[in-house]
C-alpha positions, 0 to 999 in steps of 0.5 A, spaced: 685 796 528 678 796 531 671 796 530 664 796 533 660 790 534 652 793 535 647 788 536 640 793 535 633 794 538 635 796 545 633 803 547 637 806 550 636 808 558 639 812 564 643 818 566 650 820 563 654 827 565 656 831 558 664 831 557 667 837 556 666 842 549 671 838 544 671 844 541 672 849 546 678 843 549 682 844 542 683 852 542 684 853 550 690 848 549 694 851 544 692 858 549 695 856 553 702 857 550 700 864 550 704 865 558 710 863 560 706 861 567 701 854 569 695 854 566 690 848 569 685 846 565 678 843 567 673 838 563 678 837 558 675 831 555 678 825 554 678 823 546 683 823 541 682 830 539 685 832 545 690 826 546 694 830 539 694 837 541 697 835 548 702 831 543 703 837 540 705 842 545 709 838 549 713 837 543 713 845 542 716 844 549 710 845 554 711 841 560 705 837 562 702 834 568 695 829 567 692 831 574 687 827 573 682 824 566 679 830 565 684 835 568 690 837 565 697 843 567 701 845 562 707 851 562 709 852 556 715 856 559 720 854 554 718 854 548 723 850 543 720 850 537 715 853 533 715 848 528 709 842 529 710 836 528 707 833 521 705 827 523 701 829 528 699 836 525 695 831 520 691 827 525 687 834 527 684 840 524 684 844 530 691 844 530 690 850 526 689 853 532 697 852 534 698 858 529 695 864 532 699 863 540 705 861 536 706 868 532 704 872 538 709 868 543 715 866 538 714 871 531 714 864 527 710 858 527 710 852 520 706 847 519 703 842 515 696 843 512 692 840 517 688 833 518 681 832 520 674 830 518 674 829 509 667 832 509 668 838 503 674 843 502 675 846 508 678 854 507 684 856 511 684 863 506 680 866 513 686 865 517 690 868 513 686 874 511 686 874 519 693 873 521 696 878 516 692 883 518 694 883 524 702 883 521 704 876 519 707 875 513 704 868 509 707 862 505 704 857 502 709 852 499 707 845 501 707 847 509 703 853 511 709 858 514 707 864 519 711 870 521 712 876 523 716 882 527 711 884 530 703 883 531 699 890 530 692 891 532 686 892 526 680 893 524 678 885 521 672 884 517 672 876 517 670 873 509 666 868 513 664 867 520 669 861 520 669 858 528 678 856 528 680 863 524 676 868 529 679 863 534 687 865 531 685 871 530 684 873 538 688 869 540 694 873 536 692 880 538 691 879 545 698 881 545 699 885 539 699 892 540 694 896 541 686 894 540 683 889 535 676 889 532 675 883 529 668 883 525 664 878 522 666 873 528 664 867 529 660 866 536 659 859 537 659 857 545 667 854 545 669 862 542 666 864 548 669 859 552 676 861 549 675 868 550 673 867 558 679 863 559 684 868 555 680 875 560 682 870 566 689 870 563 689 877 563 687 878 556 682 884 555 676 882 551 670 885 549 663 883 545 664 876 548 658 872 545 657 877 538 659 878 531 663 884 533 669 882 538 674 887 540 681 886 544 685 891 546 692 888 546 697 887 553 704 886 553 703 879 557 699 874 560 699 869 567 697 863 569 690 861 570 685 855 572 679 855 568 673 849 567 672 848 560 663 848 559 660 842 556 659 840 549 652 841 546 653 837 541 655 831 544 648 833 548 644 833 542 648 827 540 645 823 545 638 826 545 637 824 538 639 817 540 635 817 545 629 819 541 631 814 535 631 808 539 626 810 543 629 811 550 630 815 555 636 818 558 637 825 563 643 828 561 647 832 567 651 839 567 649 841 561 647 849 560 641 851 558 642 857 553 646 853 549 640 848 548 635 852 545 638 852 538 638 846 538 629 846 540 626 848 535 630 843 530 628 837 534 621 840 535 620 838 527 621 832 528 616 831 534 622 830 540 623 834 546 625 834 552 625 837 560 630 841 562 631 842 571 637 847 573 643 843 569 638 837 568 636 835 561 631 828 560 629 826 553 622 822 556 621 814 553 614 816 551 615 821 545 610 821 539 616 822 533 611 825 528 615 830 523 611 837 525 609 840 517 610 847 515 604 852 515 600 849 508 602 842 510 608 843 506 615 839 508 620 842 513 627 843 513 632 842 519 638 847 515 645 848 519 648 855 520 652 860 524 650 861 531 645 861 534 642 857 529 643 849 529 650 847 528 652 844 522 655 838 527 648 835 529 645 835 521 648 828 520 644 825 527 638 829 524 639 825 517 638 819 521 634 821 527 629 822 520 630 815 518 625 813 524 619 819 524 613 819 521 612 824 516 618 826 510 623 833 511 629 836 509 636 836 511 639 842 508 647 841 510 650 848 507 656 849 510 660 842 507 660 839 500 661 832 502 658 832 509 651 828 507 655 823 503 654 817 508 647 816 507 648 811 501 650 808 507 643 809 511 640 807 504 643 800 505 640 798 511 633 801 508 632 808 510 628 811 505 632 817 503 633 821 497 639 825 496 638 831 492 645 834 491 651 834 495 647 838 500 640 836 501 637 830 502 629 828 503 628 823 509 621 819 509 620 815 515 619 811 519 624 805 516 625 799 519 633 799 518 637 792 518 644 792 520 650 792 516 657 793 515 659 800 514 665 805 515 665 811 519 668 817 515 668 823 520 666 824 527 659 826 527 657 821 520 661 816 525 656 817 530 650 818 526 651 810 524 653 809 531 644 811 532 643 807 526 646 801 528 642 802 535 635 803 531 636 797 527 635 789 527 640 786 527 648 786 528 652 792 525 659 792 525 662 799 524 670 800 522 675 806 523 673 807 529 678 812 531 675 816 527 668 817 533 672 816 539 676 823 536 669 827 538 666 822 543 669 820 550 669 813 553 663 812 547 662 804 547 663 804 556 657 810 556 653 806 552 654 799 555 652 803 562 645 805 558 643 798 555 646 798 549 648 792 545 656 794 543 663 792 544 669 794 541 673 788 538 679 788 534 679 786 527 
């Protein structure tokens, strides 16, 4: 076991390049599964996530050669099983993305319900709304167990515009017969990295980027070498830190259309940044002033589907707060028990009011001490991370492995920006 050790009040400085989109790693590596031929698979980042998908598949039978640390080749020429392993299954929410591959290469898959962040009821029923319109026969007793005889286009209407179930869905009727209209879709950038890498196999995939996708089915797919983009909201992770322990940082290799979600949000909190081709530079000299709404009255940052701001980011927002001027509320819509870790916060003097499972009113600046605390998920875990940067004093912060399953070589980046951490047993 490990935890972080932070000693506080040293802003961050200096230049990182974005890792690869988390993301958009986890479902392009169980797509894979999907040719008998190589894929090679660029910017995989290199975080616990991707360390058990890559687990998973070999275990399924896939053949898989490290190129270097970002970069992987995997052929799933034989696949063995259609059963993943339990106690890896467990580790990871996305290895839900397993099931729509598995039943277009194999007819079956069975797993486990799967692990991951505890931050509310996570549904899986939009995957199986997905999957059994597209021909597959669901069980539910204790595992989750997938079937079919054959995968059949339709006409799919999405309950909810769920990320990994419109992910399952694609990914099974790329080889159903006939074309797949699926509605509701969500659209988020690693979908879309999903999507081109699938056309790059052969795959005909339409609406990239919209509510309404449309595949028209094809009887096989090949190989192929494809770079996952970067992820935005590590991105965004590292501009609020930047912000909160009043530094300054240029992140490299970032896309610039996938940043402007995030502007308007950051704006109200009076953060902005300057962008040079693939440049981002969050500047030292920033006037952290909460921007009020028209009448003087209190603005929301609110999380939603995209193109709105990513649910992923409202635990950085909710600490970022901590050190503006002005009050705002965080409105988390998406996750019951995401905002949860702001007793946490309150502990080491942030002035935070928590209305009920989703919303809480954040009043700054607050000069916040350093503490003892415990990450819960990936995004709650770097938010304390930023906390424990702003504050005075040491912070010592446990489970650890829960933030290095979304942030690459997190404790090695942020030495080389100036701060004050270590990783140490404990």
């Amino acid at each position: 076991m490990y935890e972080y050790v932070i000693e506080g009040g040293f802003p961050i400085k200096g230049t990182i390049t974005a890792s690869g989109n988390k993301n958009a790693a986890l479902p392009c590596l169980s797509a894979t599964l999907l040719t008998a031929e190589p894929v090679i698979l660029h910017n995989i980042p290199a975080i616990e996530d991707t360390g058990v998908m890559i687990k998973i598949l070999e275990a399924l039978g896939a053949k898989v050669e490290k190129i270097n640390k970002n970069s992987w080749k995997i052929t799933n020429e034989n696949v063995i099983t259609s059963e993943l392993p339990g106690d890896l299954t467990k580790k990871v929410r996305g290895s839900i993305v397993f099931a729509g591959p598995l039943l277009a290469r194999t007819g079956k898959c069975d797993m486990m319900p799967p692990g991951g962040d505890v931050i509310g009821r996570r549904r899986v029923d939009t995957h199986f709304l997905a999957l059994g319109q597209l021909g597959a026969k669901i069980s539910v007793n204790g595992h989750f167990s997938f079937s079919t005889n054959k995968l059949v286009g339709a006409d799919i209407f999405l309950d909810e515009a769920s990320v990994t179930a419109t992910e399952n869905a694609i990914m099974a009727a790329v080889l159903a017969e006939n074309e797949t209209i699926i509605q509701n879709a969500a659209s988020e950038p690693h979908i879309q990295d999903l999507c081109r890498m699938l056309n790059s196999m052969g795959a005909k995939i339409s609406g990239i980027g919209s509510n309404v996708v449309r595949i028209e089915g094809v009887k096989k797919l090949h190989g192929t070498e494809y770079t996952i983009g970067p992820d935005y909201i590590e991105i965004g992770s590292y501009i609020g830190m930047a912000a909160a322990t009043k530094g300054q940082i240029t992140i490299k290799g970032i896309k610039p259309e996938e940043i402007r979600p995030l502007k308007y949000s950051f704006s109200k909190l009076g953060i902005s940044w300057r962008i040079e081709g693939d440049e981002l530079t969050v500047p030292i000299a920033q006037d952290l002033k909460v921007n009020t709404d028209l009448g003087n009255m209190t603005p929301k940052i609110d999380d939603m589907p995209w193109p709105g701001f990513p649910a992923d980011l409202t635990s950085i927002m909710t600490v970022v707060a901590t050190q503006v001027d002005g009050t705002v509320l965080i409105h988390e819509k998406m996750f019951e028990s995401r905002m949860f870790f702001v007793d946490k916060l309150i502990s080491m003097g942030a002035k935070i009011t928590l209305c009920d499972p989703h919303r809480a009113v954040v009043s700054g600046p607050c000069m916040l001490h350093g503490d003892h605390l415990v990450s819960p998920d990936i995004r709650a875990g770097m938010a304390m991370v930023i906390a424990a940067m702003a504050a005075h004093g040491e912070s010592r912060i446990s489970n650890v492995y829960q933030i290095e399953r979304g942030y690459e070589d997190l404790v090695g980046r942020l030495q080389k920006l100036g701060a004050h951490i270590k990783k140490v047993e404990c």
